[in-house]
C-alpha positions as CSV (number, residue, x, y, z in Angstrom):
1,X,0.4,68.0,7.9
2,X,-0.1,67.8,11.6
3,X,-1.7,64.8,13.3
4,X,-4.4,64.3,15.8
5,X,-4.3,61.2,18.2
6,X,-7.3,59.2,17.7
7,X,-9.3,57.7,20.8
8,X,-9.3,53.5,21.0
9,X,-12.7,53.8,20.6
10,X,-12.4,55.9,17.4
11,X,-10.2,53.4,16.1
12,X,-12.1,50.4,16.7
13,X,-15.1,52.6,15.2
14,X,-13.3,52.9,12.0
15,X,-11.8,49.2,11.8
16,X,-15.8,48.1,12.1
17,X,-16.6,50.6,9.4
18,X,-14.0,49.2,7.3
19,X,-14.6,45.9,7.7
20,X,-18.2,46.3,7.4
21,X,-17.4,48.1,4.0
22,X,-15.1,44.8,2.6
23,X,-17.8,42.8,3.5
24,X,-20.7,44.4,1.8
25,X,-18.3,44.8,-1.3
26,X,-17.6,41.1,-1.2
27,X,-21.2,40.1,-0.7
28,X,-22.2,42.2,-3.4
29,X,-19.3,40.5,-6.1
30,X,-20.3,37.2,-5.3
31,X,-23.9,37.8,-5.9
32,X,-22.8,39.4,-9.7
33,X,-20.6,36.8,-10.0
34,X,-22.6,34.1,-9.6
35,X,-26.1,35.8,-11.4
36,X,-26.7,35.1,-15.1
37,X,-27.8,37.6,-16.8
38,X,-27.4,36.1,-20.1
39,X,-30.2,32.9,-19.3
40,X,-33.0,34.9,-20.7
41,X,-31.5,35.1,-24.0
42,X,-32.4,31.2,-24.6
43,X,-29.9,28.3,-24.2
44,X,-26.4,30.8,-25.2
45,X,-25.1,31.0,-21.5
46,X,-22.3,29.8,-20.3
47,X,-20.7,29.7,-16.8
48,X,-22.1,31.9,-13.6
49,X,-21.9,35.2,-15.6
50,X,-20.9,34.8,-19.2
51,X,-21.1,38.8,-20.0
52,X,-19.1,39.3,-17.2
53,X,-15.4,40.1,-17.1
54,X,-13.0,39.5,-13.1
55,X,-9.7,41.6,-13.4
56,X,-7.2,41.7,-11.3
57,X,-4.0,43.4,-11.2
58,X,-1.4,46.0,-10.2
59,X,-0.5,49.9,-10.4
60,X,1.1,52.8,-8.9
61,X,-0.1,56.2,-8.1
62,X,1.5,59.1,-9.8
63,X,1.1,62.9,-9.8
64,X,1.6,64.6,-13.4
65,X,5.0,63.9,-14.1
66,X,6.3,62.3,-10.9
67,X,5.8,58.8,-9.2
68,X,4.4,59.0,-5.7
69,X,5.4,55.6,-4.7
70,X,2.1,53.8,-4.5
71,X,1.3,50.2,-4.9
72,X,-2.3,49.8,-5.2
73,X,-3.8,46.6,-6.3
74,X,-7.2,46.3,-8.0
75,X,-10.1,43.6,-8.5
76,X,-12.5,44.7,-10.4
77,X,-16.0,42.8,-11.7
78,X,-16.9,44.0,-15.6
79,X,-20.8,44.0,-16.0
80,X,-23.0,43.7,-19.1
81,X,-20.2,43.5,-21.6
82,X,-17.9,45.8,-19.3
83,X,-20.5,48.6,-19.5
84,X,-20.6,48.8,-16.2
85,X,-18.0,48.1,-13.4
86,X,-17.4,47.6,-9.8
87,X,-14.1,47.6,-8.3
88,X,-11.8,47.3,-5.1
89,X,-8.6,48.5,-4.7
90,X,-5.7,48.2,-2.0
91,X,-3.6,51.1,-1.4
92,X,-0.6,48.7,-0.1
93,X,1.8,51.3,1.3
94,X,1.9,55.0,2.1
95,X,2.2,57.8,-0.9
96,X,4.0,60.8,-1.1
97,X,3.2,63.6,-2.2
98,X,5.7,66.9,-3.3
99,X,7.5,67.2,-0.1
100,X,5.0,65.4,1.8
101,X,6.9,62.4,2.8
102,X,3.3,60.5,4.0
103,X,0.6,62.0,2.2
104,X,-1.6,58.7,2.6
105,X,-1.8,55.7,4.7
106,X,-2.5,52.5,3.0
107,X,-6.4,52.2,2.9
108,X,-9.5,50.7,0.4
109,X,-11.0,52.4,-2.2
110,X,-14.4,51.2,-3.9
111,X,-15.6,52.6,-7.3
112,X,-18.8,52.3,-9.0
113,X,-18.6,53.7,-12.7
114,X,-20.4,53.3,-16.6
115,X,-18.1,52.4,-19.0
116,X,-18.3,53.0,-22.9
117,X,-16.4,51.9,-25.9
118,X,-15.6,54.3,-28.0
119,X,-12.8,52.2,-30.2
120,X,-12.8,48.7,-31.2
121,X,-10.5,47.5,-34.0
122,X,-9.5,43.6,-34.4
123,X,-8.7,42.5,-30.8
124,X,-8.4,45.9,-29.3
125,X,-10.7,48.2,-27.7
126,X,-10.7,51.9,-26.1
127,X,-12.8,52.7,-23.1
128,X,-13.5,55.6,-21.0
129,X,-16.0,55.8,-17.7
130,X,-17.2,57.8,-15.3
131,X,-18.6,57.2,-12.0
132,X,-18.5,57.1,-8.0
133,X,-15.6,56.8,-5.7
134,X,-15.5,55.7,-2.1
135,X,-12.0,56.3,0.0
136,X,-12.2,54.2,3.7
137,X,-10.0,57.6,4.5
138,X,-9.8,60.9,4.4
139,X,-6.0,62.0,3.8
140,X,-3.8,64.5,2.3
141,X,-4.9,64.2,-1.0
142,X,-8.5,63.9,-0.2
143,X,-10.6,66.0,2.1
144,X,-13.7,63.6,1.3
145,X,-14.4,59.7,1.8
146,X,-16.8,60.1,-1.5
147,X,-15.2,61.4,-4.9
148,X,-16.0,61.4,-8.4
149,X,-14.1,58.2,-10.5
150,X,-12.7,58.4,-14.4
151,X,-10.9,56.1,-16.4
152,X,-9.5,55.6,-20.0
153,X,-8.4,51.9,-20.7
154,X,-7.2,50.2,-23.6
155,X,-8.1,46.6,-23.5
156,X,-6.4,43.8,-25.6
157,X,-8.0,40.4,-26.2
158,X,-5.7,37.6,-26.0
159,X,-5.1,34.6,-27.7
160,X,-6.4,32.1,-25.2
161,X,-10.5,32.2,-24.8
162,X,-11.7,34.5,-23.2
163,X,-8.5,36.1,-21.2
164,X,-7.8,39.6,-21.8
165,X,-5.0,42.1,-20.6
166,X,-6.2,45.6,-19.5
167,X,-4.2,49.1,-19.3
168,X,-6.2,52.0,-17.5
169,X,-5.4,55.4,-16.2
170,X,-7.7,56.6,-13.6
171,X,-8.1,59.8,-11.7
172,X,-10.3,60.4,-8.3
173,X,-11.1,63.6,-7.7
174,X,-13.7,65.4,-5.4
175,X,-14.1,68.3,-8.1
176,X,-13.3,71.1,-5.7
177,X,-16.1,69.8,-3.7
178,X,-14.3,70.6,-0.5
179,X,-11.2,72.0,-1.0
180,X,-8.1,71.5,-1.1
181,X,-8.2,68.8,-3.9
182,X,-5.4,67.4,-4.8
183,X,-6.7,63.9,-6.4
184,X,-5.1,60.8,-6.6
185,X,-4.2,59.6,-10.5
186,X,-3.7,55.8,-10.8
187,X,-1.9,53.9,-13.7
188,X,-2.8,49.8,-13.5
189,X,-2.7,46.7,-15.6
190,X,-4.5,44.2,-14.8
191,X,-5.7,40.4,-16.4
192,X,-8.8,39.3,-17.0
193,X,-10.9,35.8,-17.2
């Protein structure tokens, strides 16, 4: 993978994009979070958002049947009884990738996606989603910023009131969009309140 020297200016363009983006993202989670969609319902609501899940967590990136050495940590905001879902998440390190000693730089990824429960039994449940996927670069694995976003997760409620723990495998993908396309497959746990 060769490298191109970018310009200051370049730079700086891209660190205002970015922080533009975390911004917007934050504005935007604070405004769900503290929204109640439940008030019209009559006197049942409780909290900001009380059919609203916050998770937060850790994962790795993997390829197939190999690690590729990513930390990546997620926060994402459940809407509407987690049918819907907006989330950030921190690629902490650089991944590899085959041979490809730095096939990313650490960078942000946003996702907006539609959830549905296809399983619920006791104090589990099954999910799968599908949706949008923005990358603040363009890398190795990706040769575009905007991607397509799925996800399986099995949720388990726990004991304690409303706190749940959350596995989920995800997969961001272009779909041959602009080839090559490698992807990026995630695996993360994360706890929610």
């Amino acid at each position: 993978m060769s490298t191109v020297a970018a310009s200051p200016r370049s730079l700086w363009q891209n660190q205002l994009v970015h922080r533009s983006l975390l911004s917007l993202a934050l504005v935007c989670m604070s405004a769900f979070i503290t929204c109640e969609p439940g008030s019209a319902r009559g006197g049942e609501s409780t909290g900001f958002c009380p059919r609203c899940n916050l998770l937060v967590g850790l994962g790795t990136t993997y390829r197939f049947s190999a690690w590729t050495d990513g930390i990546v940590v997620p926060v994402t905001l459940e809407l509407d009884e987690s049918r819907w879902e907006l989330g950030a998440f921190r690629f902490a390190n650089a991944q590899r990738y085959g041979d490809n000693a730095h096939a990313t730089h650490p960078y942000w990824g946003f996702t907006a996606m539609r959830r549905w429960q296809v399983l619920h039994r006791s104090r589990t449940r099954l999910y799968v989603g599908f949706g949008a996927n923005y990358r603040s670069e363009v890398d190795y694995l990706e040769t575009t910023r905007w991607n397509f976003a799925y996800l399986i997760a099995a949720r388990f409620d726990l004991p304690s009131h409303g706190r749940l723990l959350e596995f989920s495998i995800r997969h961001w993908s272009n779909a041959w969009i602009r080839p090559p396309n490698r992807g990026e497959d995630l695996l993360t746990m994360s706890f929610g309140f």
